[in-house]
N, CA, C, O and CB atoms as a CASP TS submission, in Angstrom:
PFRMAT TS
TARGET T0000
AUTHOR 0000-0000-0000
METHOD Language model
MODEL 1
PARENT N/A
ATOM      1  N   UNK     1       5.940   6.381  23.369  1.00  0.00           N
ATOM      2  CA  UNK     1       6.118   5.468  22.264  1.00  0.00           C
ATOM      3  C   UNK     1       4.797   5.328  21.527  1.00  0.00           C
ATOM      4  O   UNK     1       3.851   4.734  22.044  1.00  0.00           O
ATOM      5  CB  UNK     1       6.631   4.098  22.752  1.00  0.00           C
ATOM      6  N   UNK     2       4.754   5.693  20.723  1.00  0.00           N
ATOM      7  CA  UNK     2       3.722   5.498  19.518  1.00  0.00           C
ATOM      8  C   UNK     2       3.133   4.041  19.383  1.00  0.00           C
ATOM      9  O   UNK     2       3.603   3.151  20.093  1.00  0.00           O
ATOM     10  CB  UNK     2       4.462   5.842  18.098  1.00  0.00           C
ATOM     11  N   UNK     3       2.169   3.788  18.537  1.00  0.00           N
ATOM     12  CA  UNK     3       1.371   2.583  18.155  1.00  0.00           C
ATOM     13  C   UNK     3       2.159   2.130  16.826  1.00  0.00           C
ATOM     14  O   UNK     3       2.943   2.899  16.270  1.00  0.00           O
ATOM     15  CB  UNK     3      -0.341   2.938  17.893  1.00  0.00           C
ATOM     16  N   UNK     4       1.943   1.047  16.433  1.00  0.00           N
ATOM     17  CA  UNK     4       2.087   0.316  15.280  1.00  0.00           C
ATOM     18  C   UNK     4       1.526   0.877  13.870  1.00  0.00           C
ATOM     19  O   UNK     4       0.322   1.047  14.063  1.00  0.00           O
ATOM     20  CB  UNK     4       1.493  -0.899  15.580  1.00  0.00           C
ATOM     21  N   UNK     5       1.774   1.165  12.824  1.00  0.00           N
ATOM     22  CA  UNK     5       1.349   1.466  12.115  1.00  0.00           C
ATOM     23  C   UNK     5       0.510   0.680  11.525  1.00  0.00           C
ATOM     24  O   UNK     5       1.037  -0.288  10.976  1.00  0.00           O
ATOM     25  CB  UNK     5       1.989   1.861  11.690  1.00  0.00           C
ATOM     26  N   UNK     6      -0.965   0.786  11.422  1.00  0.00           N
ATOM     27  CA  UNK     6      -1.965  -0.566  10.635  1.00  0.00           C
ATOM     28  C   UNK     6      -1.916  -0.495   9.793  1.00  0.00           C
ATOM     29  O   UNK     6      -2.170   0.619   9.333  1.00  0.00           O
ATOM     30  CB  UNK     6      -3.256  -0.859  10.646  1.00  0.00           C
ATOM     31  N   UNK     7      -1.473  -1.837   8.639  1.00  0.00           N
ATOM     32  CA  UNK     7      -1.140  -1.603   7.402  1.00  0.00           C
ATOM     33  C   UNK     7      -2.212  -2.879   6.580  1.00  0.00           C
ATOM     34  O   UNK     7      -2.201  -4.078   6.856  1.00  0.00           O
ATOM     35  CB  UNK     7       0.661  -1.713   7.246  1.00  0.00           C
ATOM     36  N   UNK     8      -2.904  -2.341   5.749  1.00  0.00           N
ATOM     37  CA  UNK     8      -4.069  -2.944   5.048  1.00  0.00           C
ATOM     38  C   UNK     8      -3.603  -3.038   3.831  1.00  0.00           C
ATOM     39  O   UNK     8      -3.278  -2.097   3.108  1.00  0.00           O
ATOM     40  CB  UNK     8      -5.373  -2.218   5.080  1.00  0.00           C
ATOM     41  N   UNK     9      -3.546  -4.642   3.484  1.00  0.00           N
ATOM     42  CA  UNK     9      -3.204  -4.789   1.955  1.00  0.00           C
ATOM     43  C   UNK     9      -4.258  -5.662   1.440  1.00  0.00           C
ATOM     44  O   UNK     9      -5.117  -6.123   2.193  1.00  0.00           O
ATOM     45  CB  UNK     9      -1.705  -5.442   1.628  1.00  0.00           C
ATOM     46  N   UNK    10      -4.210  -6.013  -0.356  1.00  0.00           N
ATOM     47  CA  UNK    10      -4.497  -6.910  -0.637  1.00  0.00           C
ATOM     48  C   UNK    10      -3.535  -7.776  -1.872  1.00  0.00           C
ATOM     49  O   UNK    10      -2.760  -7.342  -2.725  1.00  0.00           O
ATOM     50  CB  UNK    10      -5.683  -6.589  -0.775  1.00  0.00           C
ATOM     51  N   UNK    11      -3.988  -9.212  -1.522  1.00  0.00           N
ATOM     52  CA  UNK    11      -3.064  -9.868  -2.892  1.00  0.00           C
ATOM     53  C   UNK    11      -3.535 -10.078  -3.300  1.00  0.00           C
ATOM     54  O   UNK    11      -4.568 -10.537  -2.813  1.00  0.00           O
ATOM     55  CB  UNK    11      -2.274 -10.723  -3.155  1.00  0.00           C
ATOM     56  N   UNK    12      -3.363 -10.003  -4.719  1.00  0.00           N
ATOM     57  CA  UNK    12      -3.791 -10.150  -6.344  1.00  0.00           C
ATOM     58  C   UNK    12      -3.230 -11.379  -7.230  1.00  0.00           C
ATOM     59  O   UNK    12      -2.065 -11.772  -7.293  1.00  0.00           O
ATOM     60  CB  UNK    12      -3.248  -8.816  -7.143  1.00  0.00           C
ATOM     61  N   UNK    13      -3.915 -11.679  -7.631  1.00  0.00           N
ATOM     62  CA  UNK    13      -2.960 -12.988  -8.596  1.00  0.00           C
ATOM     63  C   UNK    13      -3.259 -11.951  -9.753  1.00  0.00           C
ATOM     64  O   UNK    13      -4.173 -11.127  -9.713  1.00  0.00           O
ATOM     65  CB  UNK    13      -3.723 -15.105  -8.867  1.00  0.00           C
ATOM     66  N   UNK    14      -2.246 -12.128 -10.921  1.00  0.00           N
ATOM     67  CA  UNK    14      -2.153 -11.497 -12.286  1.00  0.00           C
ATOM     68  C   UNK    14      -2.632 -12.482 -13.139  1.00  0.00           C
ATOM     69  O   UNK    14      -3.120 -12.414 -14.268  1.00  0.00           O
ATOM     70  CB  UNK    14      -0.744 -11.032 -12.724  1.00  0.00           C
ATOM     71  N   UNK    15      -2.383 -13.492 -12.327  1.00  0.00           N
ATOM     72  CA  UNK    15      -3.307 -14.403 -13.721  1.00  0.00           C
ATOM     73  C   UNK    15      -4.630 -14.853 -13.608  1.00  0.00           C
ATOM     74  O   UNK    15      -5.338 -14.981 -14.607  1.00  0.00           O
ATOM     75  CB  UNK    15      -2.690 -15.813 -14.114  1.00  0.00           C
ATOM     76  N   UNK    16      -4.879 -15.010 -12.893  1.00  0.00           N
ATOM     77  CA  UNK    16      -6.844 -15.821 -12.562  1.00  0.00           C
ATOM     78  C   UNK    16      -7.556 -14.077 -11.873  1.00  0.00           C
ATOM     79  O   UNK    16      -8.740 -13.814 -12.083  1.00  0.00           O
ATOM     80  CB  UNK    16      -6.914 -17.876 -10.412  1.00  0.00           C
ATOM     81  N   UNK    17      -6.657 -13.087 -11.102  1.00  0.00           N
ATOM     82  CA  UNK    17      -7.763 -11.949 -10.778  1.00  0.00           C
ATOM     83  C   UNK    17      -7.899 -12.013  -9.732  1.00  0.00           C
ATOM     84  O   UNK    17      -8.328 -10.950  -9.284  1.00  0.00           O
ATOM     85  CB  UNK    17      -9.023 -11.917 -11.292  1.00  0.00           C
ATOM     86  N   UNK    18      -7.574 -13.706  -8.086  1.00  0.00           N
ATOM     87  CA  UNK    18      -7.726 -13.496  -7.208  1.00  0.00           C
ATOM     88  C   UNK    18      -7.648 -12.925  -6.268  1.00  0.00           C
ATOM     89  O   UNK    18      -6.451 -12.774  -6.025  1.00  0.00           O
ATOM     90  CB  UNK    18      -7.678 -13.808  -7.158  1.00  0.00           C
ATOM     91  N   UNK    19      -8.614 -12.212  -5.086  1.00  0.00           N
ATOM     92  CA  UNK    19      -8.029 -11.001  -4.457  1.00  0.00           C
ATOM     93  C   UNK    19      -8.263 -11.623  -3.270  1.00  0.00           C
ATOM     94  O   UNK    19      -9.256 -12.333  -3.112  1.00  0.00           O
ATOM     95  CB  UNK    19      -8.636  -9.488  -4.694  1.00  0.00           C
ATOM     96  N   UNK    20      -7.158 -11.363  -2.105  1.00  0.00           N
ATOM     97  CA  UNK    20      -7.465 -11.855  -0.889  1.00  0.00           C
ATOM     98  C   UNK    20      -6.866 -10.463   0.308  1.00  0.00           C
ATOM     99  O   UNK    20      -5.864  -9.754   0.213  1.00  0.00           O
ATOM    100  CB  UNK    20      -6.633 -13.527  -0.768  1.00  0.00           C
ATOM    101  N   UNK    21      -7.780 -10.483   1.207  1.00  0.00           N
ATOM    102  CA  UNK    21      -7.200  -9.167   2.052  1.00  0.00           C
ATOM    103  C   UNK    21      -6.709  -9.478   2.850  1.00  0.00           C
ATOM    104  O   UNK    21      -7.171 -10.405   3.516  1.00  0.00           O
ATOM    105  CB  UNK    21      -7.901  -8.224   2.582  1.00  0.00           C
ATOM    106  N   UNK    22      -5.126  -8.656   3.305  1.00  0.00           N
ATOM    107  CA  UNK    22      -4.101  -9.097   3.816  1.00  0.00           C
ATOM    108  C   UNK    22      -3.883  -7.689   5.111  1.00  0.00           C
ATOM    109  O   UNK    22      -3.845  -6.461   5.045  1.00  0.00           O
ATOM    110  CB  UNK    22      -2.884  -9.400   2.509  1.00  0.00           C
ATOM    111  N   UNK    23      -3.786  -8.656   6.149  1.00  0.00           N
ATOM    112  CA  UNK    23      -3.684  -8.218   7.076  1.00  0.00           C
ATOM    113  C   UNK    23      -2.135  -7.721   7.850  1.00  0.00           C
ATOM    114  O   UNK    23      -1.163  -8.291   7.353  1.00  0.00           O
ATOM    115  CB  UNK    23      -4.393  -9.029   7.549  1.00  0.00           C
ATOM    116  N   UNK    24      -1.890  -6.972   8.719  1.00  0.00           N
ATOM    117  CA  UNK    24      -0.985  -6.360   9.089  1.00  0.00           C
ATOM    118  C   UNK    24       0.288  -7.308   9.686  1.00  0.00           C
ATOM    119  O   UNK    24       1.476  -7.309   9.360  1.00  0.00           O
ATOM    120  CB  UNK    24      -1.576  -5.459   9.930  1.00  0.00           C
ATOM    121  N   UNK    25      -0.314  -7.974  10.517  1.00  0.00           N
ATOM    122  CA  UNK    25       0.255  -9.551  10.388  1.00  0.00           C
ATOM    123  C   UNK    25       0.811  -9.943   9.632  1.00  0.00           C
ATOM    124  O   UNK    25       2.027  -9.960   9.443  1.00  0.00           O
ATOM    125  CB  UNK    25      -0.386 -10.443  10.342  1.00  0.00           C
ATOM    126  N   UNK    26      -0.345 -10.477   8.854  1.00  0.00           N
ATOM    127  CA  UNK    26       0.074 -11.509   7.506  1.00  0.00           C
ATOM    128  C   UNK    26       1.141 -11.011   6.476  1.00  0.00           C
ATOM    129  O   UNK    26       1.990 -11.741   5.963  1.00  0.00           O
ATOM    130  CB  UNK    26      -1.276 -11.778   6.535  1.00  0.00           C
ATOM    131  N   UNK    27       0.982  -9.630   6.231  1.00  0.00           N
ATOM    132  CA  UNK    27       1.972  -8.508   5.827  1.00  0.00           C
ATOM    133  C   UNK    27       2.946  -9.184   6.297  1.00  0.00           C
ATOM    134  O   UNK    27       3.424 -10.151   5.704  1.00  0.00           O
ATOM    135  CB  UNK    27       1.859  -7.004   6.371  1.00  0.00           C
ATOM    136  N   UNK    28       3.427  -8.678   7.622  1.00  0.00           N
ATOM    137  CA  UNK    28       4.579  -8.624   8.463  1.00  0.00           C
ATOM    138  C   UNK    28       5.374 -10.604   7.800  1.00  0.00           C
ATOM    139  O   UNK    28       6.440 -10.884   7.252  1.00  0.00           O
ATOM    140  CB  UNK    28       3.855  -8.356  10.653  1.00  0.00           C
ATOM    141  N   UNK    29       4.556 -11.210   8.103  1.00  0.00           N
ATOM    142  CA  UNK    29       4.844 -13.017   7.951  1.00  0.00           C
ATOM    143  C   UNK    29       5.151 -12.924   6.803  1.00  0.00           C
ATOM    144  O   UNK    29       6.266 -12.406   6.871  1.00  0.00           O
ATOM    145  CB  UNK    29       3.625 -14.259   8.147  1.00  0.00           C
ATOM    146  N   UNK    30       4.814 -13.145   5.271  1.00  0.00           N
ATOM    147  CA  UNK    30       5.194 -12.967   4.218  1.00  0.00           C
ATOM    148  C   UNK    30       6.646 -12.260   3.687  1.00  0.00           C
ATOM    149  O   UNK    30       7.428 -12.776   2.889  1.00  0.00           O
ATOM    150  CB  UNK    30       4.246 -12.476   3.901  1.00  0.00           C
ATOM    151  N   UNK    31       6.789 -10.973   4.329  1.00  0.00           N
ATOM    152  CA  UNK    31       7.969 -10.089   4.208  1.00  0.00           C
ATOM    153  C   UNK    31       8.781 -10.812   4.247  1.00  0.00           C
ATOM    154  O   UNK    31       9.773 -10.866   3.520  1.00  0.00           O
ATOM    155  CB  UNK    31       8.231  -9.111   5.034  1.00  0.00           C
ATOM    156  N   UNK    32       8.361 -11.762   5.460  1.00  0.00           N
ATOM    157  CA  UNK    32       9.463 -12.525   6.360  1.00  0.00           C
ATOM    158  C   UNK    32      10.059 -13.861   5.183  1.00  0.00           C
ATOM    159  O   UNK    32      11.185 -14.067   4.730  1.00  0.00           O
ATOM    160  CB  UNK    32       8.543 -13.305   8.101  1.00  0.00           C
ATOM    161  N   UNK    33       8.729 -14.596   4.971  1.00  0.00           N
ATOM    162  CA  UNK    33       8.900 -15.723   4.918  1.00  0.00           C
ATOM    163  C   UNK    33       8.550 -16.096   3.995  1.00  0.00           C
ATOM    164  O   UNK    33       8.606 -17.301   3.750  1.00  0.00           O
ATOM    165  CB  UNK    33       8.592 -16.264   5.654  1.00  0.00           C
ATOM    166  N   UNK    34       7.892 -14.913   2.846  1.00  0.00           N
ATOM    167  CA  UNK    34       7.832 -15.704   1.562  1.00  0.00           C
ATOM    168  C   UNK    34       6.297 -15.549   1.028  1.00  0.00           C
ATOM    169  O   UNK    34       5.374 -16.191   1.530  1.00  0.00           O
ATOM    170  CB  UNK    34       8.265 -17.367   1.836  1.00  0.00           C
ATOM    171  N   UNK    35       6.123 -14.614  -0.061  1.00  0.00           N
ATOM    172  CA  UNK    35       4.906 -14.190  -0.531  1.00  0.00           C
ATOM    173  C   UNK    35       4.225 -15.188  -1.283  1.00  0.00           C
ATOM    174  O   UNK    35       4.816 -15.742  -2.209  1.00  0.00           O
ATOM    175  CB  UNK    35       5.043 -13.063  -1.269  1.00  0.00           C
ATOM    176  N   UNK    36       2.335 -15.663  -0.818  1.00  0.00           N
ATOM    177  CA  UNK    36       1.868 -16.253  -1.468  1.00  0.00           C
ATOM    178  C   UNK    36       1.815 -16.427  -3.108  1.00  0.00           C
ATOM    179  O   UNK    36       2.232 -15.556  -3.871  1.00  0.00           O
ATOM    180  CB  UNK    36       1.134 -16.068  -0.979  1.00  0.00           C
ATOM    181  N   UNK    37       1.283 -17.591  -3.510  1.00  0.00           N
ATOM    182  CA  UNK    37       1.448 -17.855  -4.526  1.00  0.00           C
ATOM    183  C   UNK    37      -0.276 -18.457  -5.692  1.00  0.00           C
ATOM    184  O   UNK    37      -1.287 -19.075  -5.356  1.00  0.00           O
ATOM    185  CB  UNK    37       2.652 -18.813  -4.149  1.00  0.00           C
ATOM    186  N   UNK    38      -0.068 -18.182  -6.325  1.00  0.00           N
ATOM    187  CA  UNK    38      -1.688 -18.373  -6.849  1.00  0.00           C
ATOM    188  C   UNK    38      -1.086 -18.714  -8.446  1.00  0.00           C
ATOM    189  O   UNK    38      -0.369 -17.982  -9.129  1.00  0.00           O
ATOM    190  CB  UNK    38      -3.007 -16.606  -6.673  1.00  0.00           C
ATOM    191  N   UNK    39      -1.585 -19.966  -8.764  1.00  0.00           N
ATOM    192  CA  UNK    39      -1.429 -20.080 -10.338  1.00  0.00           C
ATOM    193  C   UNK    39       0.093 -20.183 -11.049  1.00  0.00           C
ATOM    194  O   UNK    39       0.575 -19.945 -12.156  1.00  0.00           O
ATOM    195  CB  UNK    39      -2.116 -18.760 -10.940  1.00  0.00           C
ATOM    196  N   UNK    40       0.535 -20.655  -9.811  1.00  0.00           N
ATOM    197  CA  UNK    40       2.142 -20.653 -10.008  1.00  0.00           C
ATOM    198  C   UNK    40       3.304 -19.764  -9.679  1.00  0.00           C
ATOM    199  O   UNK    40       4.480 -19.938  -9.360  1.00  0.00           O
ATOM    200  CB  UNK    40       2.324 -20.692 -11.129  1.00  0.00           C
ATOM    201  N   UNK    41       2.314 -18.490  -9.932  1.00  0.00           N
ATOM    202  CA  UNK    41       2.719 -16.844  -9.769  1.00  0.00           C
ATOM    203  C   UNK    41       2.841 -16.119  -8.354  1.00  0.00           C
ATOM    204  O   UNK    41       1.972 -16.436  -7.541  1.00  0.00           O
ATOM    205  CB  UNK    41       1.594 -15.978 -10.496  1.00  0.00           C
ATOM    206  N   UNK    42       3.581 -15.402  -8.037  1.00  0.00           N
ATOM    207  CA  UNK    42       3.791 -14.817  -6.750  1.00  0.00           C
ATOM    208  C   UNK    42       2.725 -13.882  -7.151  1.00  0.00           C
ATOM    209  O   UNK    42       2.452 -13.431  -8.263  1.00  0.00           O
ATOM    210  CB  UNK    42       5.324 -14.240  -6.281  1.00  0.00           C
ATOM    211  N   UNK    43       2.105 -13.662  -5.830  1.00  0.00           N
ATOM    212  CA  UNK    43       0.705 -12.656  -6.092  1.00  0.00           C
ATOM    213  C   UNK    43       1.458 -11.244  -5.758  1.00  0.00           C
ATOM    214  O   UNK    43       2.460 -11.028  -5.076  1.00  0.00           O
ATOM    215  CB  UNK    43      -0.909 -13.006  -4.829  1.00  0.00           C
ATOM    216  N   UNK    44       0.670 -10.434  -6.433  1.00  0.00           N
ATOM    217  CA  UNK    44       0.848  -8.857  -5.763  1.00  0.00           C
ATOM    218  C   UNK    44       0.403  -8.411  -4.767  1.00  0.00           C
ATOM    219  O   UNK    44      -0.689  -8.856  -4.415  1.00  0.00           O
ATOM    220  CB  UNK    44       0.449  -7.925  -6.375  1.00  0.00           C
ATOM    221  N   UNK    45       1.096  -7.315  -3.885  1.00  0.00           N
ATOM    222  CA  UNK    45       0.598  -6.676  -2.758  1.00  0.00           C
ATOM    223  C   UNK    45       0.424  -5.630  -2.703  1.00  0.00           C
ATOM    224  O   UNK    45       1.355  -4.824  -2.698  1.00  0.00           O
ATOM    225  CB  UNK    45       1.076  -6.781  -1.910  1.00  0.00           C
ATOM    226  N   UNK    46      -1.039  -5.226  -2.632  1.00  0.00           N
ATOM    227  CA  UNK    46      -1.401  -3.580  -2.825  1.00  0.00           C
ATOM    228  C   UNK    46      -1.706  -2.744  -1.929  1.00  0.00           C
ATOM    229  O   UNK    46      -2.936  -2.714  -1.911  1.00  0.00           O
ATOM    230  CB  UNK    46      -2.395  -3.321  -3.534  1.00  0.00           C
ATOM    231  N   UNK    47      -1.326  -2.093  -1.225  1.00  0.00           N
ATOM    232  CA  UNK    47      -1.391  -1.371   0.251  1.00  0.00           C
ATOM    233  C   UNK    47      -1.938  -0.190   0.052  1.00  0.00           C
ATOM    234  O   UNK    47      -1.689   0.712  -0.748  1.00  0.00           O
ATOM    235  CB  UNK    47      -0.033  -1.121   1.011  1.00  0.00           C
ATOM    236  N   UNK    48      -2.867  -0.343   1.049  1.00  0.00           N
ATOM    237  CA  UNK    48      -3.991   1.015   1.339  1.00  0.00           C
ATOM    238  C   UNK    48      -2.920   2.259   1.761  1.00  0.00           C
ATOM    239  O   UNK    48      -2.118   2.091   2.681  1.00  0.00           O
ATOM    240  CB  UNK    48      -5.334   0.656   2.937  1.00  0.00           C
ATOM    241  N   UNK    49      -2.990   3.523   0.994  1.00  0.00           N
ATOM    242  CA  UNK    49      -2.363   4.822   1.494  1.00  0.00           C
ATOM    243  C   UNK    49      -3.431   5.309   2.244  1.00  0.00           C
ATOM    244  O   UNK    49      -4.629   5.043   2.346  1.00  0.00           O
ATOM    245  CB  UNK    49      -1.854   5.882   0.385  1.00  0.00           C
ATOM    246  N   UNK    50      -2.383   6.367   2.904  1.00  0.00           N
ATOM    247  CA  UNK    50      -3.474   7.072   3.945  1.00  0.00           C
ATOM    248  C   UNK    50      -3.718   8.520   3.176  1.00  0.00           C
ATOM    249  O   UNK    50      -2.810   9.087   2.568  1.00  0.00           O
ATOM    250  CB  UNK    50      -2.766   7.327   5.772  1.00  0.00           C
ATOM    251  N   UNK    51      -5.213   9.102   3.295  1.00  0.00           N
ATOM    252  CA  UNK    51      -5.259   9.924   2.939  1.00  0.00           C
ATOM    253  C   UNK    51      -4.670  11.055   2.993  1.00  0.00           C
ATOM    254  O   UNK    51      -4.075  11.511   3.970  1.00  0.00           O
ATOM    255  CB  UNK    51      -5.865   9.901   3.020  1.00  0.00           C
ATOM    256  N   UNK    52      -4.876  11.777   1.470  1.00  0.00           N
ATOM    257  CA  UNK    52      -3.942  12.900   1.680  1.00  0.00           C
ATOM    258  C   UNK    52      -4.684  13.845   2.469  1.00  0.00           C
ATOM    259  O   UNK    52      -5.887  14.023   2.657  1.00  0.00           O
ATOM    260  CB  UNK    52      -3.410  13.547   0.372  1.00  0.00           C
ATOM    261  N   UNK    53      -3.302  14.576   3.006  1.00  0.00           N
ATOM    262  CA  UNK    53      -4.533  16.059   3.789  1.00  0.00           C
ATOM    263  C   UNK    53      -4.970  17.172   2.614  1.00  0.00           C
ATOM    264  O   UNK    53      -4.230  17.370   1.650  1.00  0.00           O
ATOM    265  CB  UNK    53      -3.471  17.341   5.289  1.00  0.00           C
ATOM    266  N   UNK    54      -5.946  17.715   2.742  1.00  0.00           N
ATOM    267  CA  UNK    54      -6.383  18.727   1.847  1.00  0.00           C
ATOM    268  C   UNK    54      -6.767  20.059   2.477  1.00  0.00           C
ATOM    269  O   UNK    54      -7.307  20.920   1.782  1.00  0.00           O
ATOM    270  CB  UNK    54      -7.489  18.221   1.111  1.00  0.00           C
ATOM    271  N   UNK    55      -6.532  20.244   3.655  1.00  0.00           N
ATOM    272  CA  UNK    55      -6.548  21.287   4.793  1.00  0.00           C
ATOM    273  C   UNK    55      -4.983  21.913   4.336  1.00  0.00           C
ATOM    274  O   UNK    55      -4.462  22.633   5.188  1.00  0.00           O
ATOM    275  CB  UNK    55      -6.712  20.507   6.643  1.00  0.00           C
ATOM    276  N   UNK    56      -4.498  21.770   3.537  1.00  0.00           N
ATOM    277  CA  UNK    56      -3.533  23.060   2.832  1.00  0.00           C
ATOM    278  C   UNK    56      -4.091  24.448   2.492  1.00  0.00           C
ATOM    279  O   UNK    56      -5.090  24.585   1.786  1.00  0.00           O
ATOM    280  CB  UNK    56      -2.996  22.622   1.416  1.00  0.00           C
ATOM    281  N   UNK    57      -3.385  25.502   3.039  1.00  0.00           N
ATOM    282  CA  UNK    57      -4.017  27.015   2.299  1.00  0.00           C
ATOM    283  C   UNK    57      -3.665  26.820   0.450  1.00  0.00           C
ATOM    284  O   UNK    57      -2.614  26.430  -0.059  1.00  0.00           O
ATOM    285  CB  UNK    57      -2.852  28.812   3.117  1.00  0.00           C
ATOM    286  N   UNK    58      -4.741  27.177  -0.130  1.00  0.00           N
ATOM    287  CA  UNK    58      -4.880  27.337  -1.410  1.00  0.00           C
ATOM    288  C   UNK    58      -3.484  28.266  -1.799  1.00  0.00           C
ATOM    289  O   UNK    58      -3.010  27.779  -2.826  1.00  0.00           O
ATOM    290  CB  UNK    58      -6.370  27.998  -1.721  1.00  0.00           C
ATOM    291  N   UNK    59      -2.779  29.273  -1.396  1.00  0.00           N
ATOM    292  CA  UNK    59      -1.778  29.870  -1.865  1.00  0.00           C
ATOM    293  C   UNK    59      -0.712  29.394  -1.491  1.00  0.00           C
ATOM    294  O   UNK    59       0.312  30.076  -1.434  1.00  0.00           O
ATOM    295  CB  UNK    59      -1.786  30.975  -1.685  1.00  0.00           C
ATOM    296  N   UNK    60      -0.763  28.082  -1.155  1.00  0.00           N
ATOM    297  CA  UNK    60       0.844  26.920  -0.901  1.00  0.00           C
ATOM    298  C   UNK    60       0.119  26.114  -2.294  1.00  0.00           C
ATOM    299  O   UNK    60       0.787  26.248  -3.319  1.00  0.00           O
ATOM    300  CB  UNK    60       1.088  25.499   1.241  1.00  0.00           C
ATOM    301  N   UNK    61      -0.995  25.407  -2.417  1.00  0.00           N
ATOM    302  CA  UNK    61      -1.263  24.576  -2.730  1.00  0.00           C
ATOM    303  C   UNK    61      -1.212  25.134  -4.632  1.00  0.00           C
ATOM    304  O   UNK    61      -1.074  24.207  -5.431  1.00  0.00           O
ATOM    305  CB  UNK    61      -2.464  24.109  -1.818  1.00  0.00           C
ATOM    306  N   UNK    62      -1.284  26.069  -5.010  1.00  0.00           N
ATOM    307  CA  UNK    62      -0.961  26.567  -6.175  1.00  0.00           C
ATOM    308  C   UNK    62       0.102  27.232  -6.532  1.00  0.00           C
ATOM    309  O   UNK    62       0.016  27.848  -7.595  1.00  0.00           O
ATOM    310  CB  UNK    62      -1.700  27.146  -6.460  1.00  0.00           C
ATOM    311  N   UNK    63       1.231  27.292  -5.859  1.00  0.00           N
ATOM    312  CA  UNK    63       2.642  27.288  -6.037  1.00  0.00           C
ATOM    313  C   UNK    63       3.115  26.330  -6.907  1.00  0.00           C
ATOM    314  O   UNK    63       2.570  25.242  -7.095  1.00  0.00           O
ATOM    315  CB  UNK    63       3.285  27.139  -4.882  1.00  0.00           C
ATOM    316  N   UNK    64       4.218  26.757  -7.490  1.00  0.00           N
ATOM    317  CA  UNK    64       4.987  25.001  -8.355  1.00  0.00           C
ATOM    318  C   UNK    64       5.796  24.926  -7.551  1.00  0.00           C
ATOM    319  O   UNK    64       6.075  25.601  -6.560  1.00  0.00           O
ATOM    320  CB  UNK    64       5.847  24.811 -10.076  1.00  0.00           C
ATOM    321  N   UNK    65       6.188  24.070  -7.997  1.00  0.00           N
ATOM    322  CA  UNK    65       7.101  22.859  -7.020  1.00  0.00           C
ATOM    323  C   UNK    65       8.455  23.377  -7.352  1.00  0.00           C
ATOM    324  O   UNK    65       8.688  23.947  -8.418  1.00  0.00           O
ATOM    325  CB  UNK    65       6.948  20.944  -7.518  1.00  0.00           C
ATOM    326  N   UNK    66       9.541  23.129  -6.226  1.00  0.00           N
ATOM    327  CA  UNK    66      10.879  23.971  -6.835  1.00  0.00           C
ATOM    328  C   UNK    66      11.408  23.929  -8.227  1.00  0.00           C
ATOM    329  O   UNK    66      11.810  24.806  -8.992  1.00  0.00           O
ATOM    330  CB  UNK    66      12.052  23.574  -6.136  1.00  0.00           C
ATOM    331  N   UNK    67      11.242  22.226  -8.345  1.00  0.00           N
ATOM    332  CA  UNK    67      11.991  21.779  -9.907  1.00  0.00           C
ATOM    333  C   UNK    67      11.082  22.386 -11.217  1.00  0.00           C
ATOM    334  O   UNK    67      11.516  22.376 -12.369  1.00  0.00           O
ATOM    335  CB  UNK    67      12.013  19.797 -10.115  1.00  0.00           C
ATOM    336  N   UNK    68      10.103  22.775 -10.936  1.00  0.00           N
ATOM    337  CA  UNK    68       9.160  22.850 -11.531  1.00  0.00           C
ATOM    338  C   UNK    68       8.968  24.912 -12.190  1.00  0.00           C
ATOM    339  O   UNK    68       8.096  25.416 -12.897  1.00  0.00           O
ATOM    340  CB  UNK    68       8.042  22.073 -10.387  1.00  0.00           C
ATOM    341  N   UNK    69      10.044  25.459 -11.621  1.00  0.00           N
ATOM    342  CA  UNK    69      10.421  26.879 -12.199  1.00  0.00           C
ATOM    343  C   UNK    69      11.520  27.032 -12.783  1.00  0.00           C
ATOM    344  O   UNK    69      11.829  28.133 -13.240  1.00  0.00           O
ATOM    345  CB  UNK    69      10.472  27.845 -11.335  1.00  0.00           C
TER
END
């Protein structure tokens, strides 16, 4: 059985700019129960991606894409 996936966010208010970093937890609680609020406004949640791999061979990586012929 695998680990938990760690998931790193932050919330944003759209109106004042506030940024607060949101933890995997706090993530999880919110989903649940109801996303903070700043300035009246439900804040945004911006989640860290994981990097892409770039260890692709160059002759996959300059192919088009199916839809894309």
């Amino acid at each position: 059985m695998g680990t938990e996936p760690t998931i790193r966010g932050l919330l944003r208010c759209d109106q004042c700019g506030r940024v607060e970093i949101c933890s995997t937890d706090q993530v999880y609680r919110y989903s649940v129960k109801g996303w903070p609020k700043c300035c009246d406004e439900i804040m945004s949640l911006f989640v860290e991606m994981a990097p892409l791999k770039t260890d692709m061979p160059e002759s996959l990586a300059d192919q088009p894409l199916a839809h894309q012929t």
